[in-house]
C-alpha positions in Angstrom: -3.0 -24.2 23.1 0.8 -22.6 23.5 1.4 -20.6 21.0 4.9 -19.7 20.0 7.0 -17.8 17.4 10.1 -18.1 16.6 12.8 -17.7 14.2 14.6 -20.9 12.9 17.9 -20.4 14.8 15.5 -20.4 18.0 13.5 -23.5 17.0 14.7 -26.6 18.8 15.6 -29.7 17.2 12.3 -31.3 18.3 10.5 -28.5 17.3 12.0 -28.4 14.1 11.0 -32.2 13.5 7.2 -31.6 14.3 6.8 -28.9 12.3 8.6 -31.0 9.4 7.0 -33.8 10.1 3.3 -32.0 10.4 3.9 -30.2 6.6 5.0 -33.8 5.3 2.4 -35.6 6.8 -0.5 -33.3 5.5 0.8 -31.2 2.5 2.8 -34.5 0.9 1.1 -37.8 2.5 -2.7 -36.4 3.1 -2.9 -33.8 0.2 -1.0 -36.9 -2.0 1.3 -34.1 -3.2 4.8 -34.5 -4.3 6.5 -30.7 -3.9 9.9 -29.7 -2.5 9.1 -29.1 0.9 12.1 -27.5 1.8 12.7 -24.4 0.2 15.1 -22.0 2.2 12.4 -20.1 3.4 12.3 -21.7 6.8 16.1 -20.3 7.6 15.5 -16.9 6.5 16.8 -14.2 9.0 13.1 -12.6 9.2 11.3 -16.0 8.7 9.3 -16.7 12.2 7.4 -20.2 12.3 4.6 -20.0 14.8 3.5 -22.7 16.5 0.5 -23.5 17.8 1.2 -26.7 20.9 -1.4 -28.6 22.8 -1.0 -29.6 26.5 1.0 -32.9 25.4 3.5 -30.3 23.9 2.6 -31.7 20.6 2.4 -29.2 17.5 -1.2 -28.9 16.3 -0.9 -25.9 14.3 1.5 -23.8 12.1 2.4 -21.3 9.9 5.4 -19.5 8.6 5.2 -15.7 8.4 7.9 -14.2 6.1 9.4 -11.3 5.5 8.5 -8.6 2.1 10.7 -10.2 -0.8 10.5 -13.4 0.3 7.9 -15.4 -1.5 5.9 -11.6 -2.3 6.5 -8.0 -2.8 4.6 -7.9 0.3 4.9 -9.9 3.5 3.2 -13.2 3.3 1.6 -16.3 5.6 2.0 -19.7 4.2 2.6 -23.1 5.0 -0.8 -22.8 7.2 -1.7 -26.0 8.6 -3.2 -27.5 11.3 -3.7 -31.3 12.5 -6.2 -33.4 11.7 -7.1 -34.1 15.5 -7.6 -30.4 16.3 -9.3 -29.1 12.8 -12.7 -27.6 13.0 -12.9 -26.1 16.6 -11.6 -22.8 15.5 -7.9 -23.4 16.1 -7.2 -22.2 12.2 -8.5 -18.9 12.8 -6.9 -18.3 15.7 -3.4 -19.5 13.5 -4.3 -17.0 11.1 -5.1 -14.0 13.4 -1.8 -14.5 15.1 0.3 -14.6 12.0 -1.3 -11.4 10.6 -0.6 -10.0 14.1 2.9 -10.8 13.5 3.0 -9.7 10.1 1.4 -6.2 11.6 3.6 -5.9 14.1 7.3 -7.0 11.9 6.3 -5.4 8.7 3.3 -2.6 9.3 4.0 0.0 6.2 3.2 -4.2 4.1 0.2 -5.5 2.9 0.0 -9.5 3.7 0.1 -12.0 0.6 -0.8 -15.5 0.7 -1.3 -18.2 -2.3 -4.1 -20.2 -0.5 -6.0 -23.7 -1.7 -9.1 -22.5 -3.8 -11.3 -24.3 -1.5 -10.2 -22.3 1.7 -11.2 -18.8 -0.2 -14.1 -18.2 1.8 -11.8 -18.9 5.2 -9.8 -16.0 4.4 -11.9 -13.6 2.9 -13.9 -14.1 6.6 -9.6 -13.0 7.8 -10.0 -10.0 5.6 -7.9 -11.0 2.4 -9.3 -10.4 -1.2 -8.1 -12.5 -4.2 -5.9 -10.7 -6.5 -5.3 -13.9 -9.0 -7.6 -16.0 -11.5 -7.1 -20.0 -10.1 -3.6 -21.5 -11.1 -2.2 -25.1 -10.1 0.5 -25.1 -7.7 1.7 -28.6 -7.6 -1.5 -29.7 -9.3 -3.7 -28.2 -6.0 -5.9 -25.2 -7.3 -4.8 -21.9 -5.6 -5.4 -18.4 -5.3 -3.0 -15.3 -4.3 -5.0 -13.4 -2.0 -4.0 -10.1 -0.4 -5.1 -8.6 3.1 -4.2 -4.3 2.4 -3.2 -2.6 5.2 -6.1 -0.6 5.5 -8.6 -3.7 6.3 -5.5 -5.3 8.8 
């Protein structure tokens, strides 16, 4: 797996369609979630989308890393996915490692927030994050806000 990151005005136009397409295809079609998937967020100076591409240059993995302010006081990781085809050999760890390596790297006096499905709250306590939030819907999907402090990063 290639893995790149890059900020929107670097993204090509094909790259910029298969990441679309990979959010709409699981967060809207799989998750059978309605939400507005576009949000600004992606076009943010500081915003970098990092992609995770299989030999066939097809995007298997993302996540967008964004800037403190953005979404959080703190820096944050969200819009973590990764295909269907590639999901259980590890490839979502990997995802997250390099997006808090980014994070650490762009933003290292920031703690890392994410709002993560409540059935993935094991995955990223194993990353280091802690929940700092009782359950809430977000777009009738049970979440969490969960926070990885500098000091465990």
């Amino acid at each position: 797996m290639l893995w790149k990151s890059l900020a929107f005005s670097e993204l090509t136009l094909d790259e910029l369609y298969e990441l679309l397409k990979l959010r709409v295809d699981v967060f809207v079609v799989e998750q059978n979630c309605p939400y507005p998937e576009l949000d600004n967020k992606d076009r943010h100076s500081q915003t970098q989308h990092l992609l995770g591409v299989d030999g066939q240059g097809v995007i298997q993995a993302y996540a967008r890393v964004l800037a403190p302010g953005v979404s959080y006081p703190d820096a944050s990781i969200g819009r973590v996915i990764v295909s269907e085809a590639v999901r259980g050999g590890g490839v979502a760890h990997i995802l997250m490692q390099k997006a808090i390596s980014i994070s650490t790297k762009k933003w290292p006096e920031h703690n890392i927030q994410l709002g993560g499905q409540e059935h993935l709250k094991g995955f990223y306590q194993k990353l280091g994050f802690e929940p700092v939030s009782e359950m809430y819907l977000e777009d009738g999907i049970p979440h969490l806000d969960m926070l990885l402090t500098r000091e465990a990063s």
